[in-house]
TILUM-598031 format. One record per atom (N, C-alpha, C, O): residue in three letters; atom name; x, y, z. Coordinates in pm, whole numbers. Example, Ala and Ser with C-alpha at 12.3 -4.5 7.8 and 13.67 -1.06 7.14 Angstrom:
R res atom      X      Y      Z
R ALA    N   1319   -569    780
R ALA   CA   1230   -450    780
R ALA    C   1320   -330    780
R ALA    O   1424   -332    846
R SER    N   1285   -225    708
R SER   CA   1367   -106    714
R SER    C   1290      3    787
R SER    O   1341    114    804
! end
This chain:
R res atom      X      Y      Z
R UNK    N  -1330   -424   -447
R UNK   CA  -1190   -437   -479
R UNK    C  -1106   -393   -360
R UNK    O  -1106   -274   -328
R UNK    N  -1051   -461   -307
R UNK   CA   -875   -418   -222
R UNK    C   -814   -361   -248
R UNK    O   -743   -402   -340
R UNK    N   -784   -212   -194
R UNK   CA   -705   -147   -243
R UNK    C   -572    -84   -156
R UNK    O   -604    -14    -59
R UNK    N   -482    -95   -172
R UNK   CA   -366     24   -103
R UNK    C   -290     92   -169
R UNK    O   -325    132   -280
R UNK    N   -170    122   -118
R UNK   CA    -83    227   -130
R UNK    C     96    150   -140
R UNK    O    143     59    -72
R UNK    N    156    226   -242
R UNK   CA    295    155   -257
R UNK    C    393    189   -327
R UNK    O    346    192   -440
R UNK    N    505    220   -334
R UNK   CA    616    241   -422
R UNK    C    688    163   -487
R UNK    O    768     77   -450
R UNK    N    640    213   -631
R UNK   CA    731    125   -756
R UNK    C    891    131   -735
R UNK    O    956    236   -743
R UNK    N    958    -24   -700
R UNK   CA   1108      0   -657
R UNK    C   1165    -62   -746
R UNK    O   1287    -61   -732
R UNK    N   1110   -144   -879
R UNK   CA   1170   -239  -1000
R UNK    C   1088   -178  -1104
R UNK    O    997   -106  -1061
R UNK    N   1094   -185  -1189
R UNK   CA    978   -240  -1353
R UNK    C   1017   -377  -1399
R UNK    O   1054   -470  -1328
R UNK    N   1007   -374  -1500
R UNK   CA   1034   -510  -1611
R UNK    C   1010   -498  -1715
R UNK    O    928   -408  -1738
R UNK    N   1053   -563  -1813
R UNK   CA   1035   -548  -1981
R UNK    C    875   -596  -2002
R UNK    O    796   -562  -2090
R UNK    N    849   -712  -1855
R UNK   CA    743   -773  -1909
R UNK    C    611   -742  -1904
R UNK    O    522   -816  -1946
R UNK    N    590   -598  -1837
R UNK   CA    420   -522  -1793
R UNK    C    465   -565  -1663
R UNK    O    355   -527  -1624
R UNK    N    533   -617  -1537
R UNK   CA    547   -601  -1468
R UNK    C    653   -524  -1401
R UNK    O    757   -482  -1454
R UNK    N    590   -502  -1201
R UNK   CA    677   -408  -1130
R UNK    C    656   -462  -1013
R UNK    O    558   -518   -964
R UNK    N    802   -428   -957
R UNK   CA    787   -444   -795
R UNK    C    776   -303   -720
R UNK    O    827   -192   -733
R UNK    N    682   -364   -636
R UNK   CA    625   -245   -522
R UNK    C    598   -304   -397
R UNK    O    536   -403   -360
R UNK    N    686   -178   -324
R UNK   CA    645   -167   -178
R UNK    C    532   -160    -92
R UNK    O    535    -61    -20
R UNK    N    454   -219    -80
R UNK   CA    326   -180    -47
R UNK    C    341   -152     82
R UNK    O    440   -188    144
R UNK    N    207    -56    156
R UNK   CA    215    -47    314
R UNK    C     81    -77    322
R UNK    O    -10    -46    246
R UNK    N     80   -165    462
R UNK   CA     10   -266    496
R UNK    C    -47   -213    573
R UNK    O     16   -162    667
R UNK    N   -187   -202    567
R UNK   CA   -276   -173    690
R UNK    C   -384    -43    600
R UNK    O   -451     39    662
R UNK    N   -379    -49    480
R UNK   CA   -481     52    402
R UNK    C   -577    -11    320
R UNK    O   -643     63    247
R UNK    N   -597   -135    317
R UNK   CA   -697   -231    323
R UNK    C   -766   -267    417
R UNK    O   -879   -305    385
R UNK    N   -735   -272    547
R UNK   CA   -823   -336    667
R UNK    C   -765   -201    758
R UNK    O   -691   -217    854
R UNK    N   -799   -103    725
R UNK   CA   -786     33    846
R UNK    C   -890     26    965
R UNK    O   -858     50   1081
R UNK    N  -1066    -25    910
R UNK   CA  -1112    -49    976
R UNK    C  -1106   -141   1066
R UNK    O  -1182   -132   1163
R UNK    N  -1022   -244   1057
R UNK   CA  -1018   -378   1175
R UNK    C   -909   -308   1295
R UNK    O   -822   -221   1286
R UNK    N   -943   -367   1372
R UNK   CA   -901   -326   1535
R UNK    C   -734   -419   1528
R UNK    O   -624   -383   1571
R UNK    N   -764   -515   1472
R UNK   CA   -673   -625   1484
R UNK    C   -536   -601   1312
R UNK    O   -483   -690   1246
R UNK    N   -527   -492   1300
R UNK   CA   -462   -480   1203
R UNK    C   -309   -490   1224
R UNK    O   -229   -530   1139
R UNK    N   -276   -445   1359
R UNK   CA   -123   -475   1405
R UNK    C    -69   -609   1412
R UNK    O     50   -637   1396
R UNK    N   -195   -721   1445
R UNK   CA   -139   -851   1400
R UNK    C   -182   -928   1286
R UNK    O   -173  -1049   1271
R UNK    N   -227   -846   1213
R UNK   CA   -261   -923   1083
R UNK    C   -135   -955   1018
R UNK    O    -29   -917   1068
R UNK    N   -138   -998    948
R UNK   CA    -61  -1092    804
R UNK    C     56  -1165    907
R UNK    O    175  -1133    908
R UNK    N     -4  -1266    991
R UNK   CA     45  -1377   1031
R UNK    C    146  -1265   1117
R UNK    O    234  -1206   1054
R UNK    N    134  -1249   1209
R UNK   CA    188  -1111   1311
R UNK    C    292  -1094   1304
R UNK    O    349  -1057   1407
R UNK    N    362  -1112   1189
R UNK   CA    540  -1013   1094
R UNK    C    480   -845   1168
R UNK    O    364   -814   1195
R UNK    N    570   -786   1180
R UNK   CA    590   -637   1262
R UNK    C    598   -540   1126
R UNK    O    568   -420   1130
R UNK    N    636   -600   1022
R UNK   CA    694   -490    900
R UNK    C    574   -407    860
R UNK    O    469   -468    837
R UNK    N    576   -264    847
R UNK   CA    474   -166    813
R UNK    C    458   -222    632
R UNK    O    346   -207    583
R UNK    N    553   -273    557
R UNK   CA    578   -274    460
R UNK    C    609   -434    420
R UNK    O    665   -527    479
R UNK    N    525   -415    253
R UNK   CA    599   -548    165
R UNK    C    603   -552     65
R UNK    O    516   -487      7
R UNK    N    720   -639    -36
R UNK   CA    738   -624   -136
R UNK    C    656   -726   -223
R UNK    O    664   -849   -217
R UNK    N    585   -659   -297
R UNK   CA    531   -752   -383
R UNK    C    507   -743   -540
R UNK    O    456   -635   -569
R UNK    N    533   -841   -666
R UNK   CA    510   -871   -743
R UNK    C    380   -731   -810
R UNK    O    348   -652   -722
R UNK    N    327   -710   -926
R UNK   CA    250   -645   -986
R UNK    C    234   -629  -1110
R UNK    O    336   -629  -1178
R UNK    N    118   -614  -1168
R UNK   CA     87   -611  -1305
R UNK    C    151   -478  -1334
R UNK    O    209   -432  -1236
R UNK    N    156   -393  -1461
R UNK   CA    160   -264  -1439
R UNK    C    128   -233  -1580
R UNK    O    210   -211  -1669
R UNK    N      6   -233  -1591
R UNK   CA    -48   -206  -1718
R UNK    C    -20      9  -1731
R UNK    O     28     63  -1831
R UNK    N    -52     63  -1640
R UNK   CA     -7    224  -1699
R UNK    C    116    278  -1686
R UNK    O    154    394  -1676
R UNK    N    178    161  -1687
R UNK   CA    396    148  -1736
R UNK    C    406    293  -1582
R UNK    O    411    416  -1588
R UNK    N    407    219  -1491
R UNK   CA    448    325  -1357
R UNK    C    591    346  -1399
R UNK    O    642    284  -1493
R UNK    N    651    431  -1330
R UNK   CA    832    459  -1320
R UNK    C    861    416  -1131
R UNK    O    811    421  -1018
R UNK    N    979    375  -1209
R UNK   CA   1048    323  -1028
R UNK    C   1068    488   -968
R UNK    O   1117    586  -1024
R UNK    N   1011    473   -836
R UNK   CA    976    595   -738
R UNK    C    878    651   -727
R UNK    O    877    746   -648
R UNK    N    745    613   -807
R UNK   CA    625    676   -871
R UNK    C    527    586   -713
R UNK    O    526    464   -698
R UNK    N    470    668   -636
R UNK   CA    388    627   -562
R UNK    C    212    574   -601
R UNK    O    118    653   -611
R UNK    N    206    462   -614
R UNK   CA     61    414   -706
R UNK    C    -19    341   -592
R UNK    O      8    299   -479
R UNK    N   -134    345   -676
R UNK   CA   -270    247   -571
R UNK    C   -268    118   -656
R UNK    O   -300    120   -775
R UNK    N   -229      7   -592
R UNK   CA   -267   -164   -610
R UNK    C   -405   -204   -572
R UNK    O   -478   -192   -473
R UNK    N   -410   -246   -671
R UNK   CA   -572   -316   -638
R UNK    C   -586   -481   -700
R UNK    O   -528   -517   -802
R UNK    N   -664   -558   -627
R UNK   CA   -671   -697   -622
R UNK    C   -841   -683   -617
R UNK    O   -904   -605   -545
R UNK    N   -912   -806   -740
R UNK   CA  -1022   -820   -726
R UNK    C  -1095   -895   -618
R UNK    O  -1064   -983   -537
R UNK    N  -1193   -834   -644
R UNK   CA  -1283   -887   -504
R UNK    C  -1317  -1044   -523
R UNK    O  -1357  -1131   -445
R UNK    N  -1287  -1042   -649
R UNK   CA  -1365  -1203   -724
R UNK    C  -1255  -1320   -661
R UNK    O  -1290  -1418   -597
R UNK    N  -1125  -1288   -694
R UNK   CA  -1015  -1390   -664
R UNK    C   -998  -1363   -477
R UNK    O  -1005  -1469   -416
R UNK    N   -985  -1290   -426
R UNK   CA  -1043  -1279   -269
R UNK    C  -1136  -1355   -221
R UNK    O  -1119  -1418   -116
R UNK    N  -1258  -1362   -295
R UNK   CA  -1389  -1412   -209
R UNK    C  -1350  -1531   -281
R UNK    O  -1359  -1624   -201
R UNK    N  -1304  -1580   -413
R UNK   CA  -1340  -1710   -449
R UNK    C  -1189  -1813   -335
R UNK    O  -1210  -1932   -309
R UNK    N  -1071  -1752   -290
R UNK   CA  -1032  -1803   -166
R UNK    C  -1065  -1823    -54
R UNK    O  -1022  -1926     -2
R UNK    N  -1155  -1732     23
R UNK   CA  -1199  -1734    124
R UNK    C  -1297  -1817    143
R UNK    O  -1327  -1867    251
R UNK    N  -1362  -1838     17
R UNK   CA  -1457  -1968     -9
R UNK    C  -1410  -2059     44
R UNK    O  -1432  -2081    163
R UNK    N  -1313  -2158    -51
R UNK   CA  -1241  -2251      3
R UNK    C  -1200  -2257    151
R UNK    O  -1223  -2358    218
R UNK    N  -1127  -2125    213
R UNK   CA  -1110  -2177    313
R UNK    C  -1163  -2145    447
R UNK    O  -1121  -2126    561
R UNK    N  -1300  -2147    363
R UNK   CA  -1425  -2113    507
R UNK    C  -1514  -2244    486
R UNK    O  -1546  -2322    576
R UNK    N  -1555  -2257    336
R UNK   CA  -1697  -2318    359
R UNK    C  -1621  -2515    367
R UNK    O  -1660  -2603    444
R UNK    N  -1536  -2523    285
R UNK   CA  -1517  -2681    273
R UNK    C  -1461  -2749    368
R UNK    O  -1447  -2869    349
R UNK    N  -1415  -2693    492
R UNK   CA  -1401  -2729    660
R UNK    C  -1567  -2745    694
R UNK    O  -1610  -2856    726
R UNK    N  -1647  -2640    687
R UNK   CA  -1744  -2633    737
R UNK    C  -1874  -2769    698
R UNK    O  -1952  -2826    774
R UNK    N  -1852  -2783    563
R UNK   CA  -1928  -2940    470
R UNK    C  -1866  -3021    507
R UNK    O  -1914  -3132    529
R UNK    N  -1742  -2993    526
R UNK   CA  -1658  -3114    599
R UNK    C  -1740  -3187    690
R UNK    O  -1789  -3299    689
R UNK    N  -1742  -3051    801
R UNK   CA  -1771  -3131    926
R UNK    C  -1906  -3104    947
R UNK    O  -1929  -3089   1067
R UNK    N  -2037  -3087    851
R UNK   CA  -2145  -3114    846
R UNK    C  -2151  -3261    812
R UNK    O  -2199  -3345    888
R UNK    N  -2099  -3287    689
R UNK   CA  -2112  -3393    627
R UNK    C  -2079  -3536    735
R UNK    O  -2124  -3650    751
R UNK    N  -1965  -3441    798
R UNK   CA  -1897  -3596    898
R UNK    C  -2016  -3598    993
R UNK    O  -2078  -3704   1004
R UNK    N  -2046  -3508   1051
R UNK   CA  -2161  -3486   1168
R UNK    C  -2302  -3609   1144
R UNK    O  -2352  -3686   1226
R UNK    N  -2335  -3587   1001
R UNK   CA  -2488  -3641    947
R UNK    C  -2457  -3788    951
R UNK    O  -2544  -3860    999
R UNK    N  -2317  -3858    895
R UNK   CA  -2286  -3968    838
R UNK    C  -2255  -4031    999
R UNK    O  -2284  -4150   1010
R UNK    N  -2201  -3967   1123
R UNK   CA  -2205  -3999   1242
R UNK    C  -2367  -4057   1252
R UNK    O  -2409  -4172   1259
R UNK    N  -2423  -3949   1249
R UNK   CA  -2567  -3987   1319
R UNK    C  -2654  -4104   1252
R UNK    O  -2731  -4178   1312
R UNK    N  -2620  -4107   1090
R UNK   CA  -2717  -4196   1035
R UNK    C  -2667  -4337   1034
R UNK    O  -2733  -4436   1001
R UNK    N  -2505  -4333   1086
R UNK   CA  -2473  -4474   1096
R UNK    C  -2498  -4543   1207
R UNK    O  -2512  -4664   1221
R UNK    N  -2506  -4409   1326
R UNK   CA  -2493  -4485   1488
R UNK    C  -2616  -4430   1540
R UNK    O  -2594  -4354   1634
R UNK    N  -2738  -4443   1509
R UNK   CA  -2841  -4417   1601
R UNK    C  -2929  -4334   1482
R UNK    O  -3035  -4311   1541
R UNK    N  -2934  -4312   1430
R UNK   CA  -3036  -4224   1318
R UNK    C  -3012  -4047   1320
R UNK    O  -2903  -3990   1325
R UNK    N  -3108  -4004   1317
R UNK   CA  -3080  -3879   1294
R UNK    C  -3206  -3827   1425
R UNK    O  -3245  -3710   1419
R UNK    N  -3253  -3905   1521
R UNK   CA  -3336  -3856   1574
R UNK    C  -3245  -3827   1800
R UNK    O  -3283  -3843   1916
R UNK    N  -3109  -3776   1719
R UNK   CA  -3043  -3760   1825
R UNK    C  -3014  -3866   1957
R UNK    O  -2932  -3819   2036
R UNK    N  -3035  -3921   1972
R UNK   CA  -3000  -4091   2042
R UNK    C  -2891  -4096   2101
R UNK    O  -2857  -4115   2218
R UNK    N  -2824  -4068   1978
R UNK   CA  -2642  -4105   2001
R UNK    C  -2549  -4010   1931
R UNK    O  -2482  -4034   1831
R UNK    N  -2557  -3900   2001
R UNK   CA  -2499  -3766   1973
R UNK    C  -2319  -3822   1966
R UNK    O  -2263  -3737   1896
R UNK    N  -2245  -3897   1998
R UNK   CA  -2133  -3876   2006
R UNK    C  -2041  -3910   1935
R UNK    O  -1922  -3882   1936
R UNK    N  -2145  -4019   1827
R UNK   CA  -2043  -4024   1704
R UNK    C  -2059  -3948   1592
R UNK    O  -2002  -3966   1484
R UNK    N  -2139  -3861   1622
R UNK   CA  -2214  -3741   1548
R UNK    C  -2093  -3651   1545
R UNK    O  -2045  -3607   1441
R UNK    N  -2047  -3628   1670
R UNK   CA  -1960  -3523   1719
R UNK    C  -1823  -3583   1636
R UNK    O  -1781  -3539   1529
R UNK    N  -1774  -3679   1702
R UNK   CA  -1695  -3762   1660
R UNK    C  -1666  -3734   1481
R UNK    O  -1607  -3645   1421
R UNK    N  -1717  -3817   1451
R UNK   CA  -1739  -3798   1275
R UNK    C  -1755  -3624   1227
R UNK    O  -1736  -3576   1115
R UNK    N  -1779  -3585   1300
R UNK   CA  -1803  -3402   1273
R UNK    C  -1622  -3315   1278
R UNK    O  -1554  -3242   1207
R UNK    N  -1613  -3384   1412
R UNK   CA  -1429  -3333   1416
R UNK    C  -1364  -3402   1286
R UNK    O  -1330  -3338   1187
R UNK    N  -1355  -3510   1298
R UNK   CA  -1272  -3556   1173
R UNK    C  -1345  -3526   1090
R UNK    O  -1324  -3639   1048
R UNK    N  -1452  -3461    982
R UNK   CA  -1471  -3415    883
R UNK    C  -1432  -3273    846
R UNK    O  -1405  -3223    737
R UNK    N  -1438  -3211    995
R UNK   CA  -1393  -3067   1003
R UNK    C  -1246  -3065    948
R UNK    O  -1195  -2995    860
R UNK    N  -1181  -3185   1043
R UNK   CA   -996  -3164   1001
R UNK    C   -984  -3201    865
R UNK    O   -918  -3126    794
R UNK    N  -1057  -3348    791
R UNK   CA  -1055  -3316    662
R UNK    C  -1072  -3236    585
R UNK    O   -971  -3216    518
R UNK    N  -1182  -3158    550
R UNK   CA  -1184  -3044    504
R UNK    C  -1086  -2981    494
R UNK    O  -1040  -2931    392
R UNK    N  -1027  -2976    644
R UNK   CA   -925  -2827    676
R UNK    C   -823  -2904    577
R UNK    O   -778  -2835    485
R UNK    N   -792  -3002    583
R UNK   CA   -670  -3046    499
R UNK    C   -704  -3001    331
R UNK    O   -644  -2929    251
R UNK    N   -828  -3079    323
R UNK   CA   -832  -3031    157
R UNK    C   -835  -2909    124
R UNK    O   -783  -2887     14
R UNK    N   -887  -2799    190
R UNK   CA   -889  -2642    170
R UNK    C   -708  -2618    162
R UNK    O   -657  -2558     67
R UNK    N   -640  -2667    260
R UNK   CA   -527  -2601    260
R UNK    C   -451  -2710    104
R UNK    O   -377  -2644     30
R UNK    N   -466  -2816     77
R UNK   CA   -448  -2862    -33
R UNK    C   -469  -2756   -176
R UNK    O   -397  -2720   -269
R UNK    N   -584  -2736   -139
R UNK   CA   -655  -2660   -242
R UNK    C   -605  -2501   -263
R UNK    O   -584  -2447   -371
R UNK    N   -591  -2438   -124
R UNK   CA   -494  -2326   -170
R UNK    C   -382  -2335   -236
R UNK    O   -362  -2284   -346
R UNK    N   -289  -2412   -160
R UNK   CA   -163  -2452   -248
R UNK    C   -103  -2457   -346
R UNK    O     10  -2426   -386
R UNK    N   -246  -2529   -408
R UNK   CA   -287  -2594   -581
R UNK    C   -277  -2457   -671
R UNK    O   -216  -2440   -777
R UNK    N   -370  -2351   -583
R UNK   CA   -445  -2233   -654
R UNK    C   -326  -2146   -626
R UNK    O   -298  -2125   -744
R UNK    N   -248  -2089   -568
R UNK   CA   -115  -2021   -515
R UNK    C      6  -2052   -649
R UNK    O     69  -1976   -722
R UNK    N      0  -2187   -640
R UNK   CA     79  -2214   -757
R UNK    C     26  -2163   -937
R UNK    O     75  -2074  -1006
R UNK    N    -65  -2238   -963
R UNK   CA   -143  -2201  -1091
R UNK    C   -242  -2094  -1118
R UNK    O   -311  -2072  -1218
R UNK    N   -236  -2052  -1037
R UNK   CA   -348  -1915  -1037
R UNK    C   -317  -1820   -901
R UNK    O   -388  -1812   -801
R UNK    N   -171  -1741   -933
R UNK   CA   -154  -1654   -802
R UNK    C   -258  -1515   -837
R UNK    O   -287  -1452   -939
R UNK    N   -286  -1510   -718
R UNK   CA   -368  -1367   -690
R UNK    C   -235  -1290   -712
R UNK    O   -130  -1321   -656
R UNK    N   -257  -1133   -844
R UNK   CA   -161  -1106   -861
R UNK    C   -195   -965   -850
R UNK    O   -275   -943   -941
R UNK    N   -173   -851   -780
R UNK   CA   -250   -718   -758
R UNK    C   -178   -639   -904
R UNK    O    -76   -678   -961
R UNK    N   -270   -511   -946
R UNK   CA   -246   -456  -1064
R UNK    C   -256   -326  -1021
R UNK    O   -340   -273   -950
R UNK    N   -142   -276  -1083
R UNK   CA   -129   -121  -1064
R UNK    C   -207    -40  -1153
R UNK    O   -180    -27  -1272
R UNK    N   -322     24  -1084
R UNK   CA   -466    132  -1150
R UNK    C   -419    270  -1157
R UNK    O   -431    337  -1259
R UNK    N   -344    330  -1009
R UNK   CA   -358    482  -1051
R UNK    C   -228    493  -1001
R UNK    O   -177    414   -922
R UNK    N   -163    618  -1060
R UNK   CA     -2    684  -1001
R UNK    C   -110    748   -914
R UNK    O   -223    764   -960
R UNK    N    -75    794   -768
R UNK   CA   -110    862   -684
R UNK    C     -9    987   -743
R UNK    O    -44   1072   -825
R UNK    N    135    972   -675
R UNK   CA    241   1129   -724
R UNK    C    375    983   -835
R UNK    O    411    866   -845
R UNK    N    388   1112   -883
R UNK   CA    518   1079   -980
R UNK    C    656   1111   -938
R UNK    O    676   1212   -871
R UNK    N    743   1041   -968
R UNK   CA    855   1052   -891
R UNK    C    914   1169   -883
R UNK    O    994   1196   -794
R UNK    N    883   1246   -972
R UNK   CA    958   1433   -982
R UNK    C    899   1511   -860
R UNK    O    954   1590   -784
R UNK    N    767   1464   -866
R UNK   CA    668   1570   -736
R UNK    C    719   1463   -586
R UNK    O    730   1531   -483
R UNK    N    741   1349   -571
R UNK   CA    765   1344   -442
R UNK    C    894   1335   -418
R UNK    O    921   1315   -300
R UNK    N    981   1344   -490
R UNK   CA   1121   1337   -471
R UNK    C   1132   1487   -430
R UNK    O   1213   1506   -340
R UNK    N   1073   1591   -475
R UNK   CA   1083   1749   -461
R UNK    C   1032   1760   -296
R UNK    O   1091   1836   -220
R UNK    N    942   1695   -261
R UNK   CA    875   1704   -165
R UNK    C    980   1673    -57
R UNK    O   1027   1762     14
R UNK    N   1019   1527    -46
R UNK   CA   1078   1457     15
R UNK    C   1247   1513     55
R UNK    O   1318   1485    151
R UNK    N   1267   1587    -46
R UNK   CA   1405   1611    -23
R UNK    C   1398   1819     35
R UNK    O   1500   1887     31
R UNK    N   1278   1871     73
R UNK   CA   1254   1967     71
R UNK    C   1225   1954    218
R UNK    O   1251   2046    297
R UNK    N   1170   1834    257
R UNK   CA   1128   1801    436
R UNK    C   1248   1766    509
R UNK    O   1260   1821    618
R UNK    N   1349   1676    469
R UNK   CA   1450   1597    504
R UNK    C   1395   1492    557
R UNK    O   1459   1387    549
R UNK    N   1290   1491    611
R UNK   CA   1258   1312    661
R UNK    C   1174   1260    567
R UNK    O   1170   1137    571
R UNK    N   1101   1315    478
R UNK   CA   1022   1268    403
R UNK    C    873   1258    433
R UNK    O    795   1173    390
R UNK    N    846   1360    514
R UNK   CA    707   1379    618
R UNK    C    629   1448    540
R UNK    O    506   1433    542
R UNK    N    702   1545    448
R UNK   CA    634   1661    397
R UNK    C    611   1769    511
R UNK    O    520   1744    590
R UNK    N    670   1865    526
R UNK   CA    645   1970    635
R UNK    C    507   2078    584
R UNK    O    474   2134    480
R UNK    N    473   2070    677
R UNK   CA    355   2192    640
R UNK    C    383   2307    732
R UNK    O    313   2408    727
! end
């Protein structure tokens, strides 16, 4: 499961909340985390949330997103480029020379354009899935409650927590 860190800044009547999330407590380990999420600069984002243990706006909580709806995207948009341009690759070779390498170049040929197909239908296919099935993260634990970090926060003046 994916997990970070975030502040409840809405609720809703409906089990949902908006939260601030901060970005970079999911992939701490990657080197490349300063340009991740399409290289926007913001430490922070607002996003949508379930909130099944009714958080309060200011209540600092952990979001979590399943591993299942993650990997079953990354599926799409790893492997069906990749059949793509297997598939184009084989249908090159068995039309123009066999499969006993002869005539490698419509192999290649037919391999690029199966690759870009793919790439089209994957990004089709996210689209599809974005719309009717958004990956939607759910709020699991209050980390602090708004009484304990508001005490904190207004006791530091920057909100550092002084030790």
């Amino acid at each position: 499961m994916a997990q970070t860190i975030g502040f409840v800044v809405e609720t809703g009547n409906d089990g949902r909340a908006t939260v601030v999330a901060e970005k970079g407590q999911g992939c701490g380990s990657c080197s490349a985390v300063s340009q991740c999420h399409g290289g926007r600069t913001a430490r922070t984002e607002k996003t949508p949330a379930f909130n099944p243990i009714e958080a309060t706006v200011g209540d600092r909580v952990t979001l979590t997103v399943s591993s299942g709806a993650l990997l079953s995207r990354m599926a799409v948009l790893y492997l069906v480029p990749v059949f793509g341009m297997l598939t184009g690759a084989f249908t090159g070779a068995f039309m123009y020379g066999g499969v006993d390498g002869t005539d490698s170049g419509h192999s290649v040929v037919f391999g690029l354009a199966g690759f870009i197909l793919g790439f089209v239908l994957s990004v089709a296919i996210s689209r599809i899935w974005s719309t009717a099935r958004p990956v939607t993260p759910v709020i699991t634990r209050i980390v602090n409650t708004r009484s304990a970090s508001s005490s904190i926060g207004a006791s530091a003046g920057s909100g550092c927590g002084a030790k």
